[in-house]
N, C-alpha and C positions, 0 to 999 in steps of 0.2 A: 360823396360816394360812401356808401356807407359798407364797413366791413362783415364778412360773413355772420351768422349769428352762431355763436357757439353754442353748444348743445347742452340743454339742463343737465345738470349733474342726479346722477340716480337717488330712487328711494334710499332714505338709510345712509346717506353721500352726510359726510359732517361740515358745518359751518362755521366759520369765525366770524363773530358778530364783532365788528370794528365801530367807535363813534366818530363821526365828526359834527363839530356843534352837536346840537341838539339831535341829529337822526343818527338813528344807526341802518348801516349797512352789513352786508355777510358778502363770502370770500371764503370760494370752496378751497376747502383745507390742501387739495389735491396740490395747490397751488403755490402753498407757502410754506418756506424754507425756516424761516425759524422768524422768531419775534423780540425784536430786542427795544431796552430801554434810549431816549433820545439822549443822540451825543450831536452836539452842532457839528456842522456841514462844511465843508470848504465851498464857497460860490463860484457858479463856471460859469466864464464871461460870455456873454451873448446867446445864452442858454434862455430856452422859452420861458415867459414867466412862472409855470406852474413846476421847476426844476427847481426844488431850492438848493442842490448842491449836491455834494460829492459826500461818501465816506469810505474809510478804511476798512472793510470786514476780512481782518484776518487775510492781509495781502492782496482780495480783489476790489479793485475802485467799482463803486456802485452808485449810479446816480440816485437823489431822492430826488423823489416826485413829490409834490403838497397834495395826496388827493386828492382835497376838499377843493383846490384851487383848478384840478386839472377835472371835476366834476361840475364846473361850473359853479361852484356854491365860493363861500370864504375862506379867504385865505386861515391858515393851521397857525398860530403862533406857538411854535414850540416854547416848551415848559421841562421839567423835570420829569411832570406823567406823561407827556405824550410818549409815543413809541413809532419805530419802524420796522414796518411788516417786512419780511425778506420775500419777495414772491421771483417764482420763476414765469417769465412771459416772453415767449416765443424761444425760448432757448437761454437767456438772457437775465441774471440776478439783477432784480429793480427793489430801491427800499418806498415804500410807502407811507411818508407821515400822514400818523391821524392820532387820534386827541386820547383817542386809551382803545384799548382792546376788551371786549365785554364778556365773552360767555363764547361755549360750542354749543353747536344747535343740531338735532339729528334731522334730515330733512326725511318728511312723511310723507306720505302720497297723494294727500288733498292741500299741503300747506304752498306751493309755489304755482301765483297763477302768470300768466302773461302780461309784459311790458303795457299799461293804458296807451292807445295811440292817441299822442296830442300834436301830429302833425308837424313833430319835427323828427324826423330820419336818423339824428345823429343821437337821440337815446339807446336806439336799438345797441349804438356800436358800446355804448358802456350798461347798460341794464339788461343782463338776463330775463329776469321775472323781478315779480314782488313777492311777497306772503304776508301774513298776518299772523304776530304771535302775540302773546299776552301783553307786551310791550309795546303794539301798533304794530304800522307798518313797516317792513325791511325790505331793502332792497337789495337784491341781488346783485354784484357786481359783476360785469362780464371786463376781465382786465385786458384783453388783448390789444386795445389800443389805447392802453396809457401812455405808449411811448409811441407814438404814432411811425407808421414806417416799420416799424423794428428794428433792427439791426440800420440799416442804411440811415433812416433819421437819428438815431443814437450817435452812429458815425457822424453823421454831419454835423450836431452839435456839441460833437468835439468830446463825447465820453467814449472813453476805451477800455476797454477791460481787459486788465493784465494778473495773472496768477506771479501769487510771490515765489520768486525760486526758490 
């Protein structure tokens, strides 16, 4: 079942063009909380594959997610350049590895078309659109189901989010 389709972000709306491997993707700005350089993770047991762990941001535990991993694509081996995107989704601070952070992008008003349908449903729940810029094609992320559930599947996989007193 696939999740609502969240709503293209406006003319003029800025992008974070993010890589993993070889493509890059964008990540409305709207969405992300700050960008930090890769520190390793504490691993949380019996956590989905695409979790690779835990970190410390300044007293709140944040799960990291591999996006590359929870996009279907390859796994992220972090490195010194990779980084994690701090994004807010559904309420809820989630870090993001991906393999470097590229460029903002102003989005125009012929540059993002709609998802190709190739017949499987479950693109819709992470692809907004595509576009085309000088650099190929990007894709749009729609992040609302990288933690699937939200809040309830987070709980159940055992991360909590606690502020430091």
């Amino acid at each position: 079942m696939s999740a609502p389709q969240t709503q293209f972000p406006p003319v003029g709306a800025e992008l974070i063009m993010v890589q993993i491997g070889d493509q890059q993707f964008a990540i409305d700005i709207m969405s992300v909380r700050e960008i930090r350089g890769w520190t390793p993770s504490t691993p949380l047991p019996h956590a989905p594959s695409y979790v690779h762990g835990m970190i410390d941001l300044r007293g709140l535990i944040l799960p990291v997610v591999d996006l590359g991993l929870r996009l279907g694509l390859a796994s992220t081996q972090p490195d010194s350049a990779s980084v994690v995107v701090v994004a807010e989704i559904g309420g809820r601070q989630v870090g993001l590895l991906v393999d470097a952070v590229c460029d903002i992008i102003l989005l125009t008003e012929d540059m993002l078309q709609e998802t190709p349908d190739v017949g499987a449903p479950v693109i819709q729940d992470f692809v907004q659109g595509v576009m085309t810029t000088e650099i190929g094609i990007v894709t749009l992320l729609c992040l609302d189901q990288v933690l699937p559930g939200g809040v309830a599947a987070a709980d159940a996989i055992g991360v909590s989010v606690a502020k430091a007193a």
